[in-house]
PALUM-896490 format. One record per residue (C-alpha): x, y, z. Coordinates in nm, 3 decimals, padded with zeros to 5 digits. Layout:
BEGIN
+---------+---------+---------+
!       X !       Y !       Z !
+---------+---------+---------+
!       X !       Y !       Z !
...
+---------+---------+---------+
! end
This chain:
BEGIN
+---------+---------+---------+
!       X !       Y !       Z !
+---------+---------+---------+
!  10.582 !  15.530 !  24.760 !
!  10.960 !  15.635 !  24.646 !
!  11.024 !  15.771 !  24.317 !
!  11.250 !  15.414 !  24.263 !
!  10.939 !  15.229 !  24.341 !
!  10.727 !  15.427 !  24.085 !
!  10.990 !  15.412 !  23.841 !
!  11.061 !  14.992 !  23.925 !
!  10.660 !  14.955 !  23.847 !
!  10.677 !  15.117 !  23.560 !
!  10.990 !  15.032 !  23.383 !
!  11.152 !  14.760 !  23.613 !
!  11.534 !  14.762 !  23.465 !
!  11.545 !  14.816 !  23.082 !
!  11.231 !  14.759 !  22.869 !
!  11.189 !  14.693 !  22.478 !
!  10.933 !  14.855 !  22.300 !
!  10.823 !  14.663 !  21.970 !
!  11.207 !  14.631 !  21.919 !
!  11.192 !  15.023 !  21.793 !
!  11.274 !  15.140 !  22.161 !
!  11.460 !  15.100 !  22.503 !
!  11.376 !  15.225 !  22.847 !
!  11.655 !  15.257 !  23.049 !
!  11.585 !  15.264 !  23.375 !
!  11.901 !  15.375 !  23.508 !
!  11.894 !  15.429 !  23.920 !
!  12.263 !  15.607 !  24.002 !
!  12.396 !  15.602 !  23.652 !
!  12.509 !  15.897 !  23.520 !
!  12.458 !  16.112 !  23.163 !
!  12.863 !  16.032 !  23.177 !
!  12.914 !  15.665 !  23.229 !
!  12.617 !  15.612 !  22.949 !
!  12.845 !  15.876 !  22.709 !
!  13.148 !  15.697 !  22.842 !
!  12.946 !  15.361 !  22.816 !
!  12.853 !  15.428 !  22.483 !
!  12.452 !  15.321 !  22.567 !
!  12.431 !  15.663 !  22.428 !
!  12.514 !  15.924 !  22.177 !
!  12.430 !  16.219 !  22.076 !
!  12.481 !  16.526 !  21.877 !
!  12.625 !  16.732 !  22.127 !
!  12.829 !  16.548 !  22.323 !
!  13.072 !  16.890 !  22.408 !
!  12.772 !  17.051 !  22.555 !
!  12.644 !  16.764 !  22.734 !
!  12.921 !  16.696 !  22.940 !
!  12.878 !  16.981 !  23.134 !
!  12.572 !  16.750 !  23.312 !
!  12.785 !  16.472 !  23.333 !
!  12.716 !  16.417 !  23.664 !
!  12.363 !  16.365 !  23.636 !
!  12.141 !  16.099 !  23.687 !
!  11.844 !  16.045 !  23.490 !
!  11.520 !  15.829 !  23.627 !
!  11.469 !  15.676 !  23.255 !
!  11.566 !  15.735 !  22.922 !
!  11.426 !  15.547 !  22.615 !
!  11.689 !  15.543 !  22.304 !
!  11.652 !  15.415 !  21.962 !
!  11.826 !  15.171 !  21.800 !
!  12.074 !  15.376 !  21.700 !
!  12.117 !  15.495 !  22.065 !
!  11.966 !  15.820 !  22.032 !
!  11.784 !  15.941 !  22.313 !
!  11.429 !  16.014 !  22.204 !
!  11.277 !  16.041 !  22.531 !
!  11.355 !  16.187 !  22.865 !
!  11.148 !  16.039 !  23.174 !
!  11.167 !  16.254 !  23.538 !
!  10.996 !  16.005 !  23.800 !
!  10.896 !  16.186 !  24.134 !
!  10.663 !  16.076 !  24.426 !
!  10.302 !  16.151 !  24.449 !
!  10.340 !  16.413 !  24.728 !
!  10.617 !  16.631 !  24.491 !
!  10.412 !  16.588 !  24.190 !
!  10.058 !  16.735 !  24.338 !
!  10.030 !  17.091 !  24.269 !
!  10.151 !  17.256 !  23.954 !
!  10.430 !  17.453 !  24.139 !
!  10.561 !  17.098 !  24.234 !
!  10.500 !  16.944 !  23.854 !
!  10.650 !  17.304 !  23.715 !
!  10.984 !  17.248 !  23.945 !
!  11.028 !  16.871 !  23.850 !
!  11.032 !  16.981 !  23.476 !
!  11.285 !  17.252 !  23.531 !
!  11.487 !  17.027 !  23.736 !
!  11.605 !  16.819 !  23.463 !
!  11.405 !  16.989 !  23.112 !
!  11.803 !  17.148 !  23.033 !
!  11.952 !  16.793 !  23.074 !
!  11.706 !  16.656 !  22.791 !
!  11.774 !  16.965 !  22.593 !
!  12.150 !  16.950 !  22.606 !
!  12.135 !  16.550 !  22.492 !
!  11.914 !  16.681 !  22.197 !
!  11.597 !  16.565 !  22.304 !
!  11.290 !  16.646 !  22.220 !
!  11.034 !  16.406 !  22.421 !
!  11.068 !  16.532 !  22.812 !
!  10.789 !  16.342 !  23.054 !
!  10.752 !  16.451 !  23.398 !
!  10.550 !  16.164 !  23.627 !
!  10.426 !  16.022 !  23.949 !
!  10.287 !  15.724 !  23.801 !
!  09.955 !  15.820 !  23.727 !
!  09.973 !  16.169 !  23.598 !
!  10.222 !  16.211 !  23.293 !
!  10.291 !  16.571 !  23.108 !
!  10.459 !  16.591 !  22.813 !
!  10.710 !  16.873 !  22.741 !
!  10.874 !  16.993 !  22.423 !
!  11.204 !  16.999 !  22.578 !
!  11.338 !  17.224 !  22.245 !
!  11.075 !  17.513 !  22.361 !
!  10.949 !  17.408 !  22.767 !
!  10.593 !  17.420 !  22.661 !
!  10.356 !  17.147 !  22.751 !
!  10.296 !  16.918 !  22.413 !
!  09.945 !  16.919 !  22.270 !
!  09.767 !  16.671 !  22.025 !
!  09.627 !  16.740 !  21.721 !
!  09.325 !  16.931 !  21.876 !
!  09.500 !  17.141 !  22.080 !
!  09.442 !  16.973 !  22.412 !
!  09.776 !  16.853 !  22.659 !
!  09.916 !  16.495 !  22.593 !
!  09.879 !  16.291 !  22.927 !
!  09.939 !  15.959 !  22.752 !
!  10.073 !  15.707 !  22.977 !
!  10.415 !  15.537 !  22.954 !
!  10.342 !  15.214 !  23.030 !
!  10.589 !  14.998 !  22.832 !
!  10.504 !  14.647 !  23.048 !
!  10.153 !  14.735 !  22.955 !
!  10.089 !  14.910 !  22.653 !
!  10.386 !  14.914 !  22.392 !
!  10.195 !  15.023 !  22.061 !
!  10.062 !  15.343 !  22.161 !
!  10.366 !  15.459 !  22.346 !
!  10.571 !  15.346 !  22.051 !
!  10.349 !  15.507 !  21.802 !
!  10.327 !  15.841 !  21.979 !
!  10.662 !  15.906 !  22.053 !
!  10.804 !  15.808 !  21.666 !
!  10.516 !  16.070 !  21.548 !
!  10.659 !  16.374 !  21.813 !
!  11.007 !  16.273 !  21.730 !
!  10.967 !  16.409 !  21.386 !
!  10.656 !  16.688 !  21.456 !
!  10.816 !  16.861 !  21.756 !
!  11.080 !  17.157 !  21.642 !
!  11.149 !  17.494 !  21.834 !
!  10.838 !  17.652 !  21.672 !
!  10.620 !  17.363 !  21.695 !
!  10.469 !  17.192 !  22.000 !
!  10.171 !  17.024 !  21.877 !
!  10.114 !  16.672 !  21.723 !
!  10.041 !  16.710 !  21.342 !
!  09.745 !  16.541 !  21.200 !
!  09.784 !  16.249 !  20.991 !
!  09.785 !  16.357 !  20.617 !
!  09.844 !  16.066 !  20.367 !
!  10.019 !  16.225 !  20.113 !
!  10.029 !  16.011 !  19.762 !
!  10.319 !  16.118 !  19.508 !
!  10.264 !  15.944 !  19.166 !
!  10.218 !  16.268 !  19.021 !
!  10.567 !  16.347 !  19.120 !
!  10.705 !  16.019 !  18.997 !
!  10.551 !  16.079 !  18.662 !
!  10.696 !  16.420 !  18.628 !
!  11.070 !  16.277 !  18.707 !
!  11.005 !  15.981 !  18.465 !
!  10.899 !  16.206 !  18.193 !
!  11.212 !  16.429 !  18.255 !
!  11.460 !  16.121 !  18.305 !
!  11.307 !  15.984 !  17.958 !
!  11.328 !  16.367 !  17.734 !
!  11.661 !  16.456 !  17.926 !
!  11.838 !  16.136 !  17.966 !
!  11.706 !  15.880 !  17.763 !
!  11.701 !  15.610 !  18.030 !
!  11.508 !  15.274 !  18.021 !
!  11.154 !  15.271 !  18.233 !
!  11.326 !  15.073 !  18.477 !
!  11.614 !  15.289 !  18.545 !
!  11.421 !  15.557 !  18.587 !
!  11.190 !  15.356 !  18.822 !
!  11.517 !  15.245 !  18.987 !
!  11.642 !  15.634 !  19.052 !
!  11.339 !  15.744 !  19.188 !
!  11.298 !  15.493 !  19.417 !
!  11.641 !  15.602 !  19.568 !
!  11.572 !  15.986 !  19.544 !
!  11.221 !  15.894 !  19.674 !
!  11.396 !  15.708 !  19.968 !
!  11.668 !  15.960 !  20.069 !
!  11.357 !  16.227 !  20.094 !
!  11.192 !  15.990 !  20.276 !
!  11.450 !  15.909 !  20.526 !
!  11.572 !  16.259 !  20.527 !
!  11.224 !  16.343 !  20.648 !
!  11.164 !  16.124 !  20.949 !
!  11.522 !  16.211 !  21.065 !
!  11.735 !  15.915 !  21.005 !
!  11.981 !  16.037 !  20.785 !
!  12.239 !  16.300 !  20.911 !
!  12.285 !  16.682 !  20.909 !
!  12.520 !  16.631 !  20.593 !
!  12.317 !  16.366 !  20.475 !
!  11.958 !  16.512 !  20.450 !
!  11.790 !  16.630 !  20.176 !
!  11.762 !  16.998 !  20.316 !
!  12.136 !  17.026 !  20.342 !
!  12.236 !  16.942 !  19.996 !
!  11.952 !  17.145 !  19.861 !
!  12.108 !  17.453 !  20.044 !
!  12.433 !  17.410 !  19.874 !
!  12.259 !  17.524 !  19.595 !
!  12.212 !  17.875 !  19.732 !
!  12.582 !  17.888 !  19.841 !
!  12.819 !  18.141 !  19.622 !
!  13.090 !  17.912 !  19.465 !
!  12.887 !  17.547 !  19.435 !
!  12.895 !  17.434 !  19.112 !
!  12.615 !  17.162 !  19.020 !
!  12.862 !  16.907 !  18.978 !
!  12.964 !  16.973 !  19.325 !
!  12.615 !  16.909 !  19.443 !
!  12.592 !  16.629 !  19.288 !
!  12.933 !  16.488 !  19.365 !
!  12.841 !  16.581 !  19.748 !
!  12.502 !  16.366 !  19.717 !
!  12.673 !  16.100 !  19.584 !
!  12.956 !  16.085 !  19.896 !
!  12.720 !  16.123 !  20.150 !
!  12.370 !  16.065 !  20.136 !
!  12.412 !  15.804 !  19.884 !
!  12.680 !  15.612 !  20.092 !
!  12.466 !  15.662 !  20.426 !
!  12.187 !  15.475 !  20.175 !
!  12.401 !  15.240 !  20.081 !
!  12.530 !  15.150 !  20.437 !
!  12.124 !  15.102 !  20.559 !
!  12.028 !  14.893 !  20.308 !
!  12.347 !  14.707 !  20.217 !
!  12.360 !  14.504 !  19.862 !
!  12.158 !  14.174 !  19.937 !
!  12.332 !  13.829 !  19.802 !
!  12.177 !  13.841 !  19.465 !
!  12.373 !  14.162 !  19.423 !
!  12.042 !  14.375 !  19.422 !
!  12.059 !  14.730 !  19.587 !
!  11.795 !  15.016 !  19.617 !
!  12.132 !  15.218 !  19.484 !
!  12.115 !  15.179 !  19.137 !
!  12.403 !  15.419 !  19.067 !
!  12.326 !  15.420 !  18.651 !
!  12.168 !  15.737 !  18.622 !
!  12.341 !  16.032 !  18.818 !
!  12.744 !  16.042 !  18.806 !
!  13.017 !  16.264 !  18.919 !
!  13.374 !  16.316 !  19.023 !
!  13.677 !  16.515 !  19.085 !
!  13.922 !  16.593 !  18.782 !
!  14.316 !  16.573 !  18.871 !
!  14.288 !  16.917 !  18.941 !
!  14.009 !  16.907 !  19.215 !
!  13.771 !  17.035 !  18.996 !
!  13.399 !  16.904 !  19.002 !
!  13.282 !  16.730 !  18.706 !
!  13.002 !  16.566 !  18.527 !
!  12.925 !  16.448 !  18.222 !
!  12.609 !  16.392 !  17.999 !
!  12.394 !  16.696 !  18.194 !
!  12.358 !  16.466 !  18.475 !
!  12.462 !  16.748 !  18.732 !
!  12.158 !  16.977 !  18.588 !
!  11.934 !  16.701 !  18.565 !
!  11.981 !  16.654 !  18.903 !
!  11.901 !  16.992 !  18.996 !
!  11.615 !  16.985 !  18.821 !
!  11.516 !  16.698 !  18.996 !
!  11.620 !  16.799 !  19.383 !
!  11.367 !  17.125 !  19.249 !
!  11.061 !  16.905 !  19.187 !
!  11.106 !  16.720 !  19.475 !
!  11.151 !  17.074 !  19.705 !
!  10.779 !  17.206 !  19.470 !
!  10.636 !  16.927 !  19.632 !
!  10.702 !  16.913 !  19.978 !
!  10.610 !  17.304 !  19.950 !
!  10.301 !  17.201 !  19.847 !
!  10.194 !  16.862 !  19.967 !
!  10.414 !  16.812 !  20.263 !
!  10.697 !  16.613 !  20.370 !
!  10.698 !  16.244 !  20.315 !
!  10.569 !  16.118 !  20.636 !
!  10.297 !  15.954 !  20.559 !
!  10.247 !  15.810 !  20.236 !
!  09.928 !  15.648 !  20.080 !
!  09.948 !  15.276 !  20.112 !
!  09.872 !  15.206 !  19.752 !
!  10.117 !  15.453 !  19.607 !
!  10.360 !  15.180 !  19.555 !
!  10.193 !  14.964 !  19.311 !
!  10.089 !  15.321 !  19.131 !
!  10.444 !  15.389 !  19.123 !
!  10.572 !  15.024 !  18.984 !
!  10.253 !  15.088 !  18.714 !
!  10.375 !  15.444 !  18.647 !
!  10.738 !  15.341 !  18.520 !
!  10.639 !  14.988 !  18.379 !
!  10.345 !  15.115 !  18.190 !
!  10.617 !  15.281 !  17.933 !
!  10.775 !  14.960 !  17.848 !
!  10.808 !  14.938 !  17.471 !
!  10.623 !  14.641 !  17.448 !
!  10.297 !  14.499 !  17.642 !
!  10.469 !  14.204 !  17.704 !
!  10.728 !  14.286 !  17.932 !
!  10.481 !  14.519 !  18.119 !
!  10.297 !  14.207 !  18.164 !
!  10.550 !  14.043 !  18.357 !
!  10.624 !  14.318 !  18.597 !
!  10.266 !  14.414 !  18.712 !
!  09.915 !  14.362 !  18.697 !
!  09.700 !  14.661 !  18.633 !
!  09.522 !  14.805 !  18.993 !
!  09.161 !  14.780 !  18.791 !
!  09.244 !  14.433 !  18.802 !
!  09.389 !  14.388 !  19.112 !
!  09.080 !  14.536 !  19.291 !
!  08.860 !  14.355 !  19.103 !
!  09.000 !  14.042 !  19.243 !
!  08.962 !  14.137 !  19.587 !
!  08.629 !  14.241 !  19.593 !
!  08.538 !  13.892 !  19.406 !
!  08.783 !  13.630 !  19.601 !
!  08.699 !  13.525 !  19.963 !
!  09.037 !  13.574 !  20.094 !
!  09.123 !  13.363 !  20.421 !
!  09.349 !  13.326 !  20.706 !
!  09.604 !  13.024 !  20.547 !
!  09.494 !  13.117 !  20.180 !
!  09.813 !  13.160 !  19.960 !
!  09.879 !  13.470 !  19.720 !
!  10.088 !  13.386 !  19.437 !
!  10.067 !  13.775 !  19.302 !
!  10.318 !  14.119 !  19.456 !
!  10.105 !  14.360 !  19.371 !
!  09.778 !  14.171 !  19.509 !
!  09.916 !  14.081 !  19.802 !
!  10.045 !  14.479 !  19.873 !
!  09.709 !  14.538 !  19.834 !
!  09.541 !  14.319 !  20.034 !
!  09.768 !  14.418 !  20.291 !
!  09.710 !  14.773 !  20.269 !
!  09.344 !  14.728 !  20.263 !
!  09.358 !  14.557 !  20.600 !
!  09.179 !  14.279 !  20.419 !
!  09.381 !  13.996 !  20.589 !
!  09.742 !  13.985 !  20.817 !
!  09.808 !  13.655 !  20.838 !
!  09.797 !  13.475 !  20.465 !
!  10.088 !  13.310 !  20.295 !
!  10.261 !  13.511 !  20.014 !
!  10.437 !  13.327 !  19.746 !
!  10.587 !  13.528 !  19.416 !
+---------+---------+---------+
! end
């Protein structure tokens, strides 16, 4: 069997994976004519080019046309020994490294090894033992998708293992930043529910990699350590870049609605070039950047985050509405909520004419397929 034929029965020209993914199966294309192409990009393109004239078996981007995964085919007789795996993975492991990939698979169509192409090593899961999960993408999308949007964001140069699920739940946090927003500020409940949602969001996004190496939450809490940044800076820098990357990925729906509230934090350049903001909001800022770093020093990054942490969240905020009334109309208590569920027979067709139920019905797994009205 040729290493086209294995890589034909296993990809067969390009294949989607749960609209997240795409396998290229690319033949005689080369790591050029996709630059030149533009099926791909990358983060170093200068260094890349030096393997322009390569030719790689498969490569699955994003949707963003990142390559996330790098896929060496090879025939059954070249792929036998571990001399013969070790010398396919060397063959093109510096390609995927170059393109900024992470993900390298070396296979003959039944065996598969996964490589940390930032360090060589083989990739383990989360007991220690090698990955040999096949890439199937005709067969099995899920799993495939699953695992390789989990190593995307656990695999670094000093890490080549698969990180245990840990569901991390931040209302605590959210109550600390509403209390300061409230002593410091003086904002409503629901702008101070609207500006964490977008702080929680650019952590969040900053965390599974989407936003970029200006854009991330690690980069503009370093400026704070840098001799000359002012807080107004930071904040000014925040607001220019992550904020407008925000901004851009969730763009202002037709009702005029954003998750960029933009009432809260300001800043902005005098005539002079000087940073500048008013009403403390660079310090409270700071101060809130700080919380969010004690956290993730603590608890973790926000990868995974427990299901019903955003009706505690909408409850936090709402809860300090001045009057019961207008609490009422934004949320109904979780005591109740669960209640509910554990009393209704909810079935397949049934209609939910309540948010916060129906977010927790869904979380709970109770049902997938009901009709949600609001």
């Amino acid at each position: 069997m040729s290493e086209q034929t294995i890589q034909n029965d296993l990809f067969c020209n390009n294949v989607t994976i749960l609209d997240k993914y795409e396998c290229l199966s690319l033949g005689a294309t080369t790591i050029g004519d996709l630059i030149a192409g533009k099926r791909i990009v990358c983060n170093k393109v200068k260094t890349a080019v030096k393997h322009k004239g390569k030719k790689p078996d498969v490569l699955i981007v994003d949707n963003s046309r990142k390559v996330v995964a790098y896929i060496e085919c090879k025939k059954p007789d070249e792929f036998n020994t571990d001399k013969k795996i070790k010398a396919a993975i060397n063959q093109e492991i510096g390609v995927a490294k170059e393109l900024g990939v992470k993900i390298f698979v070396a296979t003959d169509g039944a065996k598969f090894v996964w490589v940390n192409a930032l360090t060589g090593n083989k990739i383990l899961d989360e007991n220690g033992s090698c990955i040999v999960t096949p890439i199937q993408p005709k067969v099995e999308e899920r799993r495939a998708a699953k695992l390789i949007e989990r190593l995307s964001i656990d695999l670094s140069t000093t890490n080549d293992q698969l990180q245990a699920i840990k569901y991390s739940d931040p209302t605590t946090l959210a109550k600390k930043i509403g209390g300061l927003l409230k002593n410091i500020k003086f904002t409503t409940p629901k702008d101070s529910l609207y500006t964490f949602v977008e702080l929680f969001l650019f952590k969040y996004l900053s965390d599974i990699n989407i936003l970029g190496p200006t854009e991330n939450f690690d980069y503009i809490w370093k400026l704070y350590d840098e001799a000359g940044r002012t807080e107004a800076e930071v904040l000014y820098r925040y607001i220019h870049e992550p904020r407008e990357k925000i901004s851009k990925l969730f763009p202002e729906a037709p009702d005029r609605t954003s998750v960029i509230n933009g009432f809260v934090f300001h800043a902005e350049k005098d005539a002079d070039g000087n940073y500048i903001s008013n009403n403390a909001d660079a310090t409270t800022f700071h101060e809130v950047m700080r919380l969010f770093k004690e956290y993730e020093d603590s608890d973790g990054k926000f990868i995974d985050i427990n299901r019903d942490f955003k009706s505690k969240l909408f409850e936090t905020f709402t809860k300090q509405e001045k009057t019961k009334e207008n609490a009422g109309k934004y949320f109904t208590p979780l005591k109740i909520v669960k209640g509910m569920v554990d009393m209704v027979d909810i079935k397949e067709g049934d209609e939910i004419c309540d948010i916060i139920l129906q977010s927790l019905i869904q979380s709970r797994g109770i049902i997938e397929k009901c009709a949600f009205a609001v």
